[in-house]
C-alpha positions in Angstrom: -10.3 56.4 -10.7 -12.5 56.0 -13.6 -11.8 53.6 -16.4 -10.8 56.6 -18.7 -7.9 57.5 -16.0 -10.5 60.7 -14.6 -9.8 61.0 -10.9 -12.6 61.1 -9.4 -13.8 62.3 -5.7 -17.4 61.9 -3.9 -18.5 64.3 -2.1 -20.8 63.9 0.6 -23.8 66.9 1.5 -26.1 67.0 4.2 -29.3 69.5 4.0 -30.1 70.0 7.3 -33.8 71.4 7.8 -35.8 72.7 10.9 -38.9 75.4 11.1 -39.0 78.1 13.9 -41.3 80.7 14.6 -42.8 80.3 10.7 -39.1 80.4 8.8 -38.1 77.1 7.3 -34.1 77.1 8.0 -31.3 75.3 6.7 -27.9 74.7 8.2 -25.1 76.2 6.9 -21.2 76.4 7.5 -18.7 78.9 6.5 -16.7 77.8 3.4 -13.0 77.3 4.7 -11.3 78.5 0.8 -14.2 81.3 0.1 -14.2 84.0 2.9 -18.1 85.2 3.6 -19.5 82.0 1.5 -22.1 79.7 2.8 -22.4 75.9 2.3 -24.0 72.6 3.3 -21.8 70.8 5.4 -20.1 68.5 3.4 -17.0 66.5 2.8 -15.2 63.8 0.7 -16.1 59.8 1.1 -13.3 57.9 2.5 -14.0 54.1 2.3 -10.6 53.7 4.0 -12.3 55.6 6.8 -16.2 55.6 6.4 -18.4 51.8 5.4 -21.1 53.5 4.2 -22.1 57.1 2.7 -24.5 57.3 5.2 -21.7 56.8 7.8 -19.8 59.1 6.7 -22.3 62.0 6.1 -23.0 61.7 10.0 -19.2 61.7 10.6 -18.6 65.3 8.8 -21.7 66.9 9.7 -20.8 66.0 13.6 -17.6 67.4 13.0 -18.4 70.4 11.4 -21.6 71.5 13.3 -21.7 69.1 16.6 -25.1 67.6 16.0 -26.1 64.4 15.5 -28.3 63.4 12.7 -31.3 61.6 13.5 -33.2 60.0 10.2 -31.8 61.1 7.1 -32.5 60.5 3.8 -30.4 60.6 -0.1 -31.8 62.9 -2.1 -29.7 62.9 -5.4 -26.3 62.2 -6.8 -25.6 65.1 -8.9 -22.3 64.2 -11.4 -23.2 66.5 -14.7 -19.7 68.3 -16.0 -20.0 71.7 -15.8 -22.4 72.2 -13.0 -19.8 74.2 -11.3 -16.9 75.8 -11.1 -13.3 73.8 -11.3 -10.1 75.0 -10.8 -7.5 74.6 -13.4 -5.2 72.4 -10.9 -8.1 70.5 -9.2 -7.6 66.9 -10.8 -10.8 65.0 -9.6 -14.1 65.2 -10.6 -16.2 65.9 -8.3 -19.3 63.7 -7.6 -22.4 65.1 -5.2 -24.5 63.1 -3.0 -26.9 65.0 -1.6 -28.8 64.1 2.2 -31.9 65.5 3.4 -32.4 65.7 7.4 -35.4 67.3 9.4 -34.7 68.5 13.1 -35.9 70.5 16.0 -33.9 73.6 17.1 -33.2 73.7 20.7 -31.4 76.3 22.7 -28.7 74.0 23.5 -28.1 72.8 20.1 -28.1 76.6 19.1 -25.0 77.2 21.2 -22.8 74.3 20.1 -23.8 75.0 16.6 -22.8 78.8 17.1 -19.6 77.8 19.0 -18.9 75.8 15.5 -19.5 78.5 12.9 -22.5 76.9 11.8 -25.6 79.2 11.2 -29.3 78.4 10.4 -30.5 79.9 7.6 -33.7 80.6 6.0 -34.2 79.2 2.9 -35.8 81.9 1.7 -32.9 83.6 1.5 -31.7 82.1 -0.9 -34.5 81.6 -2.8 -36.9 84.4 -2.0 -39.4 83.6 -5.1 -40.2 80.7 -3.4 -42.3 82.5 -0.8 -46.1 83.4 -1.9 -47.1 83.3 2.1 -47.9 86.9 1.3 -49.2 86.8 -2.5 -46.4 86.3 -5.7 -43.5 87.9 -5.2 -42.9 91.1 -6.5 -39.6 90.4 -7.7 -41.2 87.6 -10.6 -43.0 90.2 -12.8 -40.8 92.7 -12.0 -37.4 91.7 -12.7 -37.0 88.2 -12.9 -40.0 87.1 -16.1 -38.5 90.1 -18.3 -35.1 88.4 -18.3 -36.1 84.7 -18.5 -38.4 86.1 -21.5 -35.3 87.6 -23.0 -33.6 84.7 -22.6 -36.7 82.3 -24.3 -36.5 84.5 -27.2 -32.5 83.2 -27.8 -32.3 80.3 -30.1 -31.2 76.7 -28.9 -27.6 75.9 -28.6 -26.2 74.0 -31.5 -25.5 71.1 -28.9 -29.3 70.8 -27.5 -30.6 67.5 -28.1 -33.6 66.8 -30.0 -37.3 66.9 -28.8 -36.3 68.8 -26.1 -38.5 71.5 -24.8 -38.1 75.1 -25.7 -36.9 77.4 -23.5 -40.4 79.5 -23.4 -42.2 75.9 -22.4 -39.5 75.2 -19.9 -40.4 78.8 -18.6 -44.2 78.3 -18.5 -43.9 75.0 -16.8 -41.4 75.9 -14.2 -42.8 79.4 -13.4 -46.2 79.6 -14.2 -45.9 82.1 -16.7 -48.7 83.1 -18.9 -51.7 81.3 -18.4 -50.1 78.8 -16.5 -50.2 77.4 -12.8 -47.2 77.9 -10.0 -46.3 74.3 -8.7 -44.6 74.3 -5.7 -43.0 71.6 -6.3 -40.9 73.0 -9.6 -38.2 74.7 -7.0 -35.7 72.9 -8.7 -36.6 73.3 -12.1 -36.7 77.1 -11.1 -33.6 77.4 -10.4 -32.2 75.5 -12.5 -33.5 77.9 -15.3 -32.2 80.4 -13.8 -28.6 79.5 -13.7 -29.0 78.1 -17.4 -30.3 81.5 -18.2 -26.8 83.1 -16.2 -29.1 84.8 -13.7 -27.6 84.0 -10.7 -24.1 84.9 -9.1 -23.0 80.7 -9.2 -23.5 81.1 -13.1 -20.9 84.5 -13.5 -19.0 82.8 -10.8 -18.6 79.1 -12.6 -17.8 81.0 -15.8 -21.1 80.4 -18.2 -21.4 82.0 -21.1 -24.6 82.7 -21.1 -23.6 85.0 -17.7 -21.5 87.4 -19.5 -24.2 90.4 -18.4 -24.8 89.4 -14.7 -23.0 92.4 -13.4 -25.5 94.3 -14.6 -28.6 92.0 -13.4 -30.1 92.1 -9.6 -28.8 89.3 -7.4 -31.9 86.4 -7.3 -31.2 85.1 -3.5 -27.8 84.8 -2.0 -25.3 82.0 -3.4 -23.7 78.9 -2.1 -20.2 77.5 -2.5 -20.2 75.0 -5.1 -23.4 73.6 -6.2 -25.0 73.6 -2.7 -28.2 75.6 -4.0 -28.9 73.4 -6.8 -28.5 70.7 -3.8 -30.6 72.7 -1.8 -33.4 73.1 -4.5 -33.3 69.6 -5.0 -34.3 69.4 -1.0 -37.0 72.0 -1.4 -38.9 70.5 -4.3 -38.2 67.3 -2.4 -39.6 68.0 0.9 -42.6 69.9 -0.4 -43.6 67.2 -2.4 -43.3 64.2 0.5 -45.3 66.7 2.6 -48.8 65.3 0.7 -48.0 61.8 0.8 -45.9 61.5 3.9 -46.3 62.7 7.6 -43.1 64.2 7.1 -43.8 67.5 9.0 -44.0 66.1 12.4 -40.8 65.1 12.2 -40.2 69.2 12.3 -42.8 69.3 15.4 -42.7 69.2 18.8 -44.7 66.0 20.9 -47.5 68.5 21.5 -48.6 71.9 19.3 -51.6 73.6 18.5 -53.6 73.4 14.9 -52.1 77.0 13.9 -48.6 76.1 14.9 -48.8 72.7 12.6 -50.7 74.9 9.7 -47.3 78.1 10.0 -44.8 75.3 9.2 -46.9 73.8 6.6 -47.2 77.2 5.3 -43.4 77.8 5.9 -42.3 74.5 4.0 -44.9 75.0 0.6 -45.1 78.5 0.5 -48.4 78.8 0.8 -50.8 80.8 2.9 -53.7 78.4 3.7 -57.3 79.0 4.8 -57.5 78.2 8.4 -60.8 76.7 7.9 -60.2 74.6 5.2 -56.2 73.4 6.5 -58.2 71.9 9.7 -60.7 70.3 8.1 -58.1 68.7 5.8 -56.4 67.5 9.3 -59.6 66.2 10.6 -59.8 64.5 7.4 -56.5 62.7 7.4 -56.7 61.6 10.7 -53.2 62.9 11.4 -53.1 64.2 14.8 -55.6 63.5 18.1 -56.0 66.2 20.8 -53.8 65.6 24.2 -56.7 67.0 26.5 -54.5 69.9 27.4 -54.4 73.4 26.5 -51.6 75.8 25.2 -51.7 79.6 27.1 -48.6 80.9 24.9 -50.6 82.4 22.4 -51.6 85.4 24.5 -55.0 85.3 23.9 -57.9 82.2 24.3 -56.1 79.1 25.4 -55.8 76.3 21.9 -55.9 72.7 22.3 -52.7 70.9 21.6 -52.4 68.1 19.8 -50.6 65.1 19.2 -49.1 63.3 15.7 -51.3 60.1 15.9 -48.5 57.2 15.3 -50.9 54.8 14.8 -52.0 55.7 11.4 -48.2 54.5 10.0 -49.9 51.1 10.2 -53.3 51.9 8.9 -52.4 53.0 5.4 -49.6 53.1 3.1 -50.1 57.3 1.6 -50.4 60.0 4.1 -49.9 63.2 4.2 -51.3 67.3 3.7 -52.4 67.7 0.6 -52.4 71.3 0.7 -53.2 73.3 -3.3 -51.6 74.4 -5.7 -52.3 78.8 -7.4 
């Protein structure tokens, strides 16, 4: 309990990342009060029960999807009023702490996450803008930027602080719009506009104002319980970030793979389709990986060298990573 006598709870989320066949996934569970609704697994900190967050995060995600964790990471305590919906009776206020965890699917893990409920997701589902593999979206210029330009054209609310940014510079920035350039990076700033602007089903669902006419919009990606996408976002923009300054995506590899299968889940985490040519030369460059001596067969066709992540360079300099470009 807070000072002021406000109850309040922490609750504990764990994004759960892998990349299969070119589709970055994310774990998901069904939500036990919300029948057809998909969240993160998650669940409230008991110090009684759990010595650390970390502790506990491990404790509920065994529980509710049977795997165990390997490295995981905090992303973000999220705490803002009003970020989603409460219930008139529900006392406490609700406190996020988001994890982010990269992992390999296997069959076997497949079954016992099945035989739990759990699903793996891709997270393009629920944010399909975030996917220029094959060129921008449609969807942007066709029914996302005339709303979010209708939107910028509304005046600030009485309560928005000073110096801060109009909504038609929050657009450009986060989007790209006009002359500007998409950052791959902005995923969470993206969405974030969006739900500001009521243009997503967690904004008519949490009661915004500024929703009133989302019956009448198309849905922008399928929803989460609670504010599991925001959490989610704050993964994607996370993870595509570490990818150019940490070797991050071998974590998401197996011990061996061929050049094109480490460029598809580059491609799958940023977004990005990438020149061949100029993605290896870039690997070459950062002296990431070092060929096994063995060749792969599985691609049908002439037999690729597979490679190896090349653990030695953790030692050799501090920044490493994929630097891929931005449009």
């Amino acid at each position: 309990m807070s000072q002021s006598g406000v109850m309040i709870e922490i609750d504990l989320n764990a994004v759960i990342v892998s990349v299969d066949q070119s589709t970055p996934y994310v774990l998901t569970v069904p939500h036990a009060s919300r029948q057809g609704e998909q969240g993160l697994p998650y669940g409230p900190f008991d110090p009684l029960q759990h010595r650390t967050f970390e502790i506990g995060l491990r404790s509920f995600v065994e529980m509710q999807t049977a795997l165990k964790l390997g490295h995981v990471e905090q992303l973000y305590t999220f705490g803002d009023r009003g970020r989603h919906m409460v219930s008139p009776e529900a006392k406490p206020h609700v406190v996020s702490v988001g994890y982010l965890a990269l992992t390999r699917q296997t069959p076997e893990s497949d079954e016992i996450l099945a035989a739990q409920g759990a699903k793996w997701r891709s997270w393009y589902d629920f944010f399909p803008w975030e996917d220029w593999r094959q060129g921008k979206p449609a969807l942007l210029e066709e029914a996302m930027f005339p709303l979010l330009r209708d939107y910028c054209d509304q005046p600030h609310g009485p309560d928005m602080p000073s110096g801060t940014i109009s909504h038609r510079d929050r657009f450009q920035l986060s989007f790209g719009a006009g002359s500007g350039v998409w950052d791959e990076e902005r995923a969470l700033d993206r969405y974030e506009m969006l739900y500001g602007a009521g243009l997503t089903y967690e904004a008519r669902r949490d009661g915004r104002p500024e929703a009133k006419h989302c019956d009448e919009i198309p849905p922008f990606g399928e929803s989460m319980t609670f504010d599991h996408r925001r959490i989610l976002a704050t993964a994607l923009s996370r993870l595509r970030a570490k990818l150019k300054y940490r070797p991050v995506v071998f974590e998401l590899m197996p011990p061996e793979f061929t050049l094109t299968d480490l460029q598809r889940t580059v491609e799958a985490i940023s977004g990005q389709h990438l020149h061949k040519q100029n993605f290896r030369r870039l690997v070459e460059g950062a002296h990431l990986v070092e060929p096994t001596g063995r060749l792969s067969t599985a691609t049908g066709g002439r037999p690729a060298a597979l490679y190896q992540f090349r653990r030695d360079i953790l030692t050799e300099r501090p920044t490493l990573g994929l630097r891929v470009g931005r449009h």
